[in-house]
C-alpha positions in Angstrom: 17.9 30.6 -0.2 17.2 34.0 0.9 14.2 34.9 3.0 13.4 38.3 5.4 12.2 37.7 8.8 9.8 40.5 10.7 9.3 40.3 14.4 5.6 40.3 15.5 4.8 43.8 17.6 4.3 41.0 20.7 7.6 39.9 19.9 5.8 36.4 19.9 5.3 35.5 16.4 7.2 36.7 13.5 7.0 36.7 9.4 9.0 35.0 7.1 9.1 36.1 3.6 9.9 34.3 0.8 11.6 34.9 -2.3 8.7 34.1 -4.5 6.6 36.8 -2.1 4.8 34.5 0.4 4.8 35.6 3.9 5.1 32.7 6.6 4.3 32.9 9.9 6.1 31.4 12.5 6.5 31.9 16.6 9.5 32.8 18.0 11.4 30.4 20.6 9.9 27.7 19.5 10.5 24.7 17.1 8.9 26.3 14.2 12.5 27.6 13.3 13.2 24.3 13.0 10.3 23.2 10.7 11.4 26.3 8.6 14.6 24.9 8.4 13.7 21.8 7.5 11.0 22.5 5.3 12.6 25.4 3.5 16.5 25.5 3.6 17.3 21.7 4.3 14.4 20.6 2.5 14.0 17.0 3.6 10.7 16.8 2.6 11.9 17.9 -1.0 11.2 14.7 -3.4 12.0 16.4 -6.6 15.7 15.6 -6.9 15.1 11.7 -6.9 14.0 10.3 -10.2 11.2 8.9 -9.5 9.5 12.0 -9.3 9.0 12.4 -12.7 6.0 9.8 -12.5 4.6 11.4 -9.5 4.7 15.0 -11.5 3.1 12.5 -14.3 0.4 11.3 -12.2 -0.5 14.9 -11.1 -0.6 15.9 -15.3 -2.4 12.7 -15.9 -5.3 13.2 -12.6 -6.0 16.7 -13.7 -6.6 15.5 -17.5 -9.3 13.3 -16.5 -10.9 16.3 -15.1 -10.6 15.2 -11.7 -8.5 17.0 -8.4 -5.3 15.3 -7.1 -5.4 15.4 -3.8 -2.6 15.5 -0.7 -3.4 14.8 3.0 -1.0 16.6 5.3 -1.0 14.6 8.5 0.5 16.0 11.4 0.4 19.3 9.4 1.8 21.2 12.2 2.1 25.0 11.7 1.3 24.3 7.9 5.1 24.8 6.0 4.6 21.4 4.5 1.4 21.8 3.4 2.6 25.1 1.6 5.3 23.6 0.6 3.7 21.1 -1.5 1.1 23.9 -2.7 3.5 25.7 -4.1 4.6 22.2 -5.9 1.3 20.9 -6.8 -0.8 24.1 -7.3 -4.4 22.9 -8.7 -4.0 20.1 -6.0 -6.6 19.7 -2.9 -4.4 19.7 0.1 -6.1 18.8 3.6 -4.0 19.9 6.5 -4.8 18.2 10.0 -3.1 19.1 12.9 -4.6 18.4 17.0 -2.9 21.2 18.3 -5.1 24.4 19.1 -1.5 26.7 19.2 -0.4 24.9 16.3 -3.5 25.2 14.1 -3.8 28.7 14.9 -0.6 29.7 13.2 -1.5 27.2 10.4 -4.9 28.7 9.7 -2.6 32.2 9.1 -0.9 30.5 6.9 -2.9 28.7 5.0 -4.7 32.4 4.3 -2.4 33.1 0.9 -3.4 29.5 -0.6 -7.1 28.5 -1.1 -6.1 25.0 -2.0 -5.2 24.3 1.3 -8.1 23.4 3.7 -7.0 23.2 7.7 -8.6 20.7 10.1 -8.4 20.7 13.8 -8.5 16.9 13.9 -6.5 13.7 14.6 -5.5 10.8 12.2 -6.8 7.1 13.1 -8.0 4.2 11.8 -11.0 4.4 12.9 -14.0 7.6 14.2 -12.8 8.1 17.6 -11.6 11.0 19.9 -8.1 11.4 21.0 -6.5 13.9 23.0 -2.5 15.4 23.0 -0.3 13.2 26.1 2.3 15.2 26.2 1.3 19.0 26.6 4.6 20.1 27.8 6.6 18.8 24.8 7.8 21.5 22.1 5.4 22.0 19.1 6.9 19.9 17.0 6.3 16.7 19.3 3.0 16.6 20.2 1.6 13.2 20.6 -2.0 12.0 20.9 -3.7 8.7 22.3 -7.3 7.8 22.5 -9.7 9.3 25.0 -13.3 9.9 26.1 -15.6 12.1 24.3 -16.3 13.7 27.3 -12.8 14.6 28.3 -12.2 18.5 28.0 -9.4 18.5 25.7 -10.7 15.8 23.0 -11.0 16.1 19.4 -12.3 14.3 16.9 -9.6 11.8 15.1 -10.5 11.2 11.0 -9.9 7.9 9.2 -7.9 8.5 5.4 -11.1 7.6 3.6 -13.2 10.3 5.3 -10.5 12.8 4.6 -11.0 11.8 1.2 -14.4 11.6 0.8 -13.9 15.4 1.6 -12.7 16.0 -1.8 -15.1 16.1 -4.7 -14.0 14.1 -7.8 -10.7 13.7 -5.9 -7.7 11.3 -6.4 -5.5 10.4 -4.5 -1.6 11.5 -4.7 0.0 12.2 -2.0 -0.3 11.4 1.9 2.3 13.0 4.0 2.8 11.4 7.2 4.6 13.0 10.6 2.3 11.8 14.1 4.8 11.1 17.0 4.1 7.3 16.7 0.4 7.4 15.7 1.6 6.1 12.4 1.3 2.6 14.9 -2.7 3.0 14.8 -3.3 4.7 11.3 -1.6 1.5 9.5 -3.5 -0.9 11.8 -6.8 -1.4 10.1 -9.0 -0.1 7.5 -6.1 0.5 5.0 -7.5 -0.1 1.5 -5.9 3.4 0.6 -2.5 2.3 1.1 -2.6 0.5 -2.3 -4.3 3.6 -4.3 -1.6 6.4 -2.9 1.0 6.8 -5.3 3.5 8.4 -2.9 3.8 7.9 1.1 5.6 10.3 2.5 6.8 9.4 6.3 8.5 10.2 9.2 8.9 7.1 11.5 9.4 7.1 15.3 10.5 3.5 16.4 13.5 5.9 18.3 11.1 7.3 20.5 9.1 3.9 21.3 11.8 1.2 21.7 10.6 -2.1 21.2 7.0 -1.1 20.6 7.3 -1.6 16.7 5.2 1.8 15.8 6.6 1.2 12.5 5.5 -2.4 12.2 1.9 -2.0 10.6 3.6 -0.1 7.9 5.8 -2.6 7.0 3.5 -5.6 7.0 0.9 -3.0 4.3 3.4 -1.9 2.2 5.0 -5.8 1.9 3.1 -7.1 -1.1 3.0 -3.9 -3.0 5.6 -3.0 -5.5 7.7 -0.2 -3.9 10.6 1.9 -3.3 11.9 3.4 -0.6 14.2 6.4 -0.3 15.5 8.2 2.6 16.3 11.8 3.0 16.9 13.3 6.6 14.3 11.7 9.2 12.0 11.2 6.0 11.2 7.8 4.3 9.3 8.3 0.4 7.5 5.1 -0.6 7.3 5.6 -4.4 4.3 2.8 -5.2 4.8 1.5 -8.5 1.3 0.0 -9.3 -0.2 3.3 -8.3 1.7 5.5 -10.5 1.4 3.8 -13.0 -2.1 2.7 -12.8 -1.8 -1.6 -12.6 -4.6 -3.4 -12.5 -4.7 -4.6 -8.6 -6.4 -8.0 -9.1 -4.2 -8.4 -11.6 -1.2 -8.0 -9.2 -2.8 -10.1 -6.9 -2.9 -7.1 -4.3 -5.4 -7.4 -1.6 -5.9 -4.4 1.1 -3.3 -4.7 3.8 -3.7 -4.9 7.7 -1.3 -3.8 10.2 0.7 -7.3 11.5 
């Protein structure tokens, strides 16, 4: 892959241009190299080249024949490369990109600009209307946690729940959920999870190495269990391809009932 990178006049923030013409913007000394990398060179959020996702392009075909709009939650979205990653893949998709970080949604905002599908929210992921705040401040861009806080509290935002992000959507359908929250995966698989069953591909970085013996990954698990699933692994990146969804199973008759985190 080929690309041309232009310094910023600060010196701060630099583009990145693509070979298909789209300019990038990323900030210079920080991780976002790394996201670029990873997004765009090493590609280990790439699905494509496993063959199971021929039913997840299928799905995408089939949602868009019923005259309804796949849609993609970006979780974690960061400076936004996944989210224009998988714009580029899924064009007449609804993406929603949430990200806490003010720095970081900044720069995803600018990119974002080029693609009207995608719609950035300053927000955090939970399962349930609260307010949460970043607890680590001096960790790289990339890192950023969040925990719960007061309203009150200067540097809280609001956290979403999946079904309100998709309730944002008109006539939308679930597709894809991308996953990548320092550990907050621990609280978004812990209740009020009835989408878990209706998402045809979960895409998710885990972070039980960063939280030893606090089983972050555990609610995941203990949803997914009873579903009919596969799991492949690329880089730090799990896909959970869910059978029933792609291919549109009846859930009673599966026996499947809406999962909570155990």
């Amino acid at each position: 892959m080929f690309c041309r990178l232009y310094v910023g006049r600060a010196g701060k923030v630099g583009r990145v241009i693509l070979p298909n013409g789209h300019r990038l913007f990323i900030r210079k000394w920080t991780s976002d190299a790394s996201v670029f990398l990873q997004m765009f060179v090493d590609r280990e959020w790439d699905f494509t080249p496993f063959p199971q996702s021929a039913l997840v392009m299928n799905k995408y075909r089939d949602i868009l024949s019923r005259g309804r709009r796949p849609v993609i939650i970006d979780c974690g979205a960061n400076t936004g490369l996944s989210s224009v990653f998988l714009a580029q893949l899924f064009p007449e998709a609804a993406i929603v990109s949430l990200e806490p970080s003010t720095d970081n949604f900044r720069i995803l905002s600018q990119n974002a600009e080029l693609f009207p599908s995608i719609t950035p929210i300053r927000c955090g992921v939970w399962d349930r209307s609260t307010h949460l705040k970043i607890t680590n401040r001096t960790a790289k861009p990339w890192a950023y946690q969040t925990g719960e806080c007061d309203p009150a509290d200067p540097d809280a935002i609001p956290a979403l729940t999946i079904p309100d992000i998709i309730e944002k959507v008109p006539d939308g359908e679930l597709l894809i959920i991308k996953i990548d929250v320092e550990g907050a995966e621990e609280a978004i698989f812990r209740s009020n999870t009835d989408w878990v069953i209706k998402t045809p591909l979960l895409m998710i970085e885990l972070h039980d190495w960063i939280f030893p013996q606090r089983r972050t990954s555990s609610n995941l698990i203990a949803c997914i269990a009873k579903m009919r699933f596969e799991i492949l692994l690329q880089g730090g990146n799990a896909f959970i391809f869910n059978w029933d969804a792609l291919t549109e199973m009846d859930h009673a008759q599966t026996g499947q009932q809406p999962c909570n985190g155990g």
